[in-house]
C-alpha positions as CSV (number, residue, x, y, z in Angstrom):
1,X,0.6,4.2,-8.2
2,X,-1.0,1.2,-9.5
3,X,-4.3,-0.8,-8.1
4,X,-2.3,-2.6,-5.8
5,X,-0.8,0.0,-4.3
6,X,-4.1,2.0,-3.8
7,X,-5.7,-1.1,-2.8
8,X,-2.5,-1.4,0.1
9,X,-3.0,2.3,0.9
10,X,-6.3,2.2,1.7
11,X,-6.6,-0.8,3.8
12,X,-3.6,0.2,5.9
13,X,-4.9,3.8,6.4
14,X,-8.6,2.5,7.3
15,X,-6.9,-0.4,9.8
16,X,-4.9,2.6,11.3
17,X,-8.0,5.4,11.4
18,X,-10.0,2.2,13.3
19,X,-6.8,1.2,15.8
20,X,-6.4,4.8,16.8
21,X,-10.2,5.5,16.7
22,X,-10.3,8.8,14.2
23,X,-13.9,9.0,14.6
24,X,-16.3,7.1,17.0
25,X,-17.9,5.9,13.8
26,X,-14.7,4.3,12.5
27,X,-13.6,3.5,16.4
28,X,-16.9,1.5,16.7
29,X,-17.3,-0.3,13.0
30,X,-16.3,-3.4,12.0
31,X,-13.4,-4.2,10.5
32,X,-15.9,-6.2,8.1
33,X,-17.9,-3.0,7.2
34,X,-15.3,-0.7,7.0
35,X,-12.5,-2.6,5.0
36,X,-14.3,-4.2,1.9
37,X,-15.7,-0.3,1.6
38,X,-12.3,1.2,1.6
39,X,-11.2,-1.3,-0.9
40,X,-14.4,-0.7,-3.0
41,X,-12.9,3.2,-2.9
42,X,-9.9,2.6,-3.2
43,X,-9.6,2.4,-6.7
44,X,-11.9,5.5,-7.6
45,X,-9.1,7.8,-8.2
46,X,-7.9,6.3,-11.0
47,X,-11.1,6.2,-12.8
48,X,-9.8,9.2,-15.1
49,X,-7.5,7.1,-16.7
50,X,-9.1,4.2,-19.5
51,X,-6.1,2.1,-18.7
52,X,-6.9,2.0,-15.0
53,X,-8.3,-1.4,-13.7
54,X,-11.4,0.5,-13.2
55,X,-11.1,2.6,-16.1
56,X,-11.2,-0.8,-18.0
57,X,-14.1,-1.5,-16.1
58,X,-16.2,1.6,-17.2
59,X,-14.9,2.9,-20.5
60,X,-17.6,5.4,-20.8
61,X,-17.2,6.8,-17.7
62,X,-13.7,6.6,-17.7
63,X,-12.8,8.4,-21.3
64,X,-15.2,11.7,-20.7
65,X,-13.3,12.0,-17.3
66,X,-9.8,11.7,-18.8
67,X,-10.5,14.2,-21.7
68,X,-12.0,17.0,-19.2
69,X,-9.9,16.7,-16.1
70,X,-7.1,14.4,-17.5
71,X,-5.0,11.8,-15.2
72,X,-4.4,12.9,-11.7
73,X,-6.9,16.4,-12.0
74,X,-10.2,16.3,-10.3
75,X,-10.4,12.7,-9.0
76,X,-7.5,13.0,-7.0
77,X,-8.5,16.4,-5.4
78,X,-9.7,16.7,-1.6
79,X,-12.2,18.0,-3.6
80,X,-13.8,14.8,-4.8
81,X,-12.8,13.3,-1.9
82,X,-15.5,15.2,0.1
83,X,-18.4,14.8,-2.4
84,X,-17.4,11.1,-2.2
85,X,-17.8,11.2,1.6
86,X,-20.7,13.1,1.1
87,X,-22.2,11.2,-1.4
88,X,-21.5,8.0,0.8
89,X,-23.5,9.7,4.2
90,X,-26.5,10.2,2.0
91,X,-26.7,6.3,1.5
């Protein structure tokens, strides 16, 4: 998928998660909070791959995750899904 696509993706599932109120926290947010934050995210999973838009971004972040998980591994588990959702309700 390329960053256009994830960018796409994310928006329309966070416009549908806040129309259909998933969560009162997402039923009650603004669409002003919660969209520039999924877009911010969006992108995330592709940061094991150096040729990513992000991975172009952060080259030294980008080639130690490639070599140890390689494309597609670890950042696209529901694994580092949740420690990104947990990591974001500790800010």
């Amino acid at each position: 998928m390329t960053a256009q696509g994830h960018l796409l993706f994310s928006v329309t599932c966070v416009l549908l998660a806040h129309k259909v109120g998933l969560t009162p926290a997402l039923a009650d947010a603004s669409l002003w909070h919660i969209v520039p934050m999924a877009l911010a995210s969006a992108l995330l999973p592709d940061l094991d791959h150096p040729r990513s838009l992000l991975g172009r971004q952060l080259p030294w972040i980008s080639g130690p995750l490639s070599r140890l998980f390689g494309h597609r591994g670890f950042t696209h588990s529901l694994l580092a899904v949740g420690m990104g959702v947990w990591g974001l309700a500790q800010v």
